[in-house]
PAMI-174308 format. One line per field, with one value per residue (C-alpha): x, y, z; residue number from 1. Coordinates in pm, 1 decimal. Example, Ala and Ser with C-alpha at 12.3 -4.5 7.8 and 13.67 -1.06 7.14 Angstrom:
# PAMI-174308
east <- [1230.0 1367.0]
north <- [-450.0 -106.0]
up <- [780.0 714.0]
k <- [1 2]
***
This chain:
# PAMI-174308
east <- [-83.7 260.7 571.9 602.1 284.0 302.3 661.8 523.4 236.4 254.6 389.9 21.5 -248.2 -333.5 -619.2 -746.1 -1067.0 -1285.5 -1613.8 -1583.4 -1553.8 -1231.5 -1107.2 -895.8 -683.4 -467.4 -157.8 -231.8 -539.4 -281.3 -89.5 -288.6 -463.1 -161.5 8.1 -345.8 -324.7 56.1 -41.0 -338.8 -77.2 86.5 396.8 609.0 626.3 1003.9 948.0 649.9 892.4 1218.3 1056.9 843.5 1056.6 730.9 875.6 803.0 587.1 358.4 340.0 280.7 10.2 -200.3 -486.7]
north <- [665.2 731.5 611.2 883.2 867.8 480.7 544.4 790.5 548.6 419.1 35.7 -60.8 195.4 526.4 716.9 1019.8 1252.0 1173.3 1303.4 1440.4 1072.7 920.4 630.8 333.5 248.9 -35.5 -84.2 -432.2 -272.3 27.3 -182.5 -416.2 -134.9 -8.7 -318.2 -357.5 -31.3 -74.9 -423.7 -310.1 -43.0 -336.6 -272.2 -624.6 -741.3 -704.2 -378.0 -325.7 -465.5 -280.4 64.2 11.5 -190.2 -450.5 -773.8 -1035.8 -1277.3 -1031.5 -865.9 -1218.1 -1346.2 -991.3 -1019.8]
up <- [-316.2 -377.2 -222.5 -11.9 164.1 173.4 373.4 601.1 747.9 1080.0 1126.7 1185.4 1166.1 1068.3 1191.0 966.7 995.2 720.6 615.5 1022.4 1164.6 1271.6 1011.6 1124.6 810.8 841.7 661.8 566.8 317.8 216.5 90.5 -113.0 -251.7 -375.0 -542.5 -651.1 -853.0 -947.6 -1141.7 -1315.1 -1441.0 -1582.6 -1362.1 -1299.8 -950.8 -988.6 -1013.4 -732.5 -482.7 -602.7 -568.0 -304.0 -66.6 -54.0 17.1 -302.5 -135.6 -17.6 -393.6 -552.7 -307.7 -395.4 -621.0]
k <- [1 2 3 4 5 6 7 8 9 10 11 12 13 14 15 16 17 18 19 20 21 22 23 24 25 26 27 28 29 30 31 32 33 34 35 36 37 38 39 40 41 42 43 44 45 46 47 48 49 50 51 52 53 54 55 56 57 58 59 60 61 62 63]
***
C-alpha cells in the first residue's frame, strides 16, 4: 500500500466490495501488513516511522 492510501483509511475500519462480498478491514491489520512489507524491504524503523507517521513502538513490536 502506499502512503497515500494508508492516510486516506478511516480511524478504524474500512469496508470494501470484494470478490462481490462486503470486507471489514481494520486498520490495526493495514498497518502491520504494511510495516511488515516495509522491513522485509530492509527499510530501518527510523525510517518506517518518519515517512509513515507510525508511532515507534508500534513499528518495533511488529513482526
Amino acid at each position: 500500500m502506499t502512503l497515500d492510501a494508508i492516510r486516506s483509511l478511516p480511524a478504524t475500519a474500512a469496508r470494501p466490495t470484494l470478490y462481490d462480498k462486503e470486507q471489514l478491514v481494520r486498520l490495526h491489520a493495514v498497518v502491520a501488513m504494511t510495516i511488515r512489507v516495509l522491513k522485509k524491504q530492509g527499510k530501518r524503523i527510523k525510517t518506517i516511522v518518519r515517512e509513515t507517521g507510525i508511532s515507534h513502538n508500534t513499528v518495533k513490536k511488529s513482526r
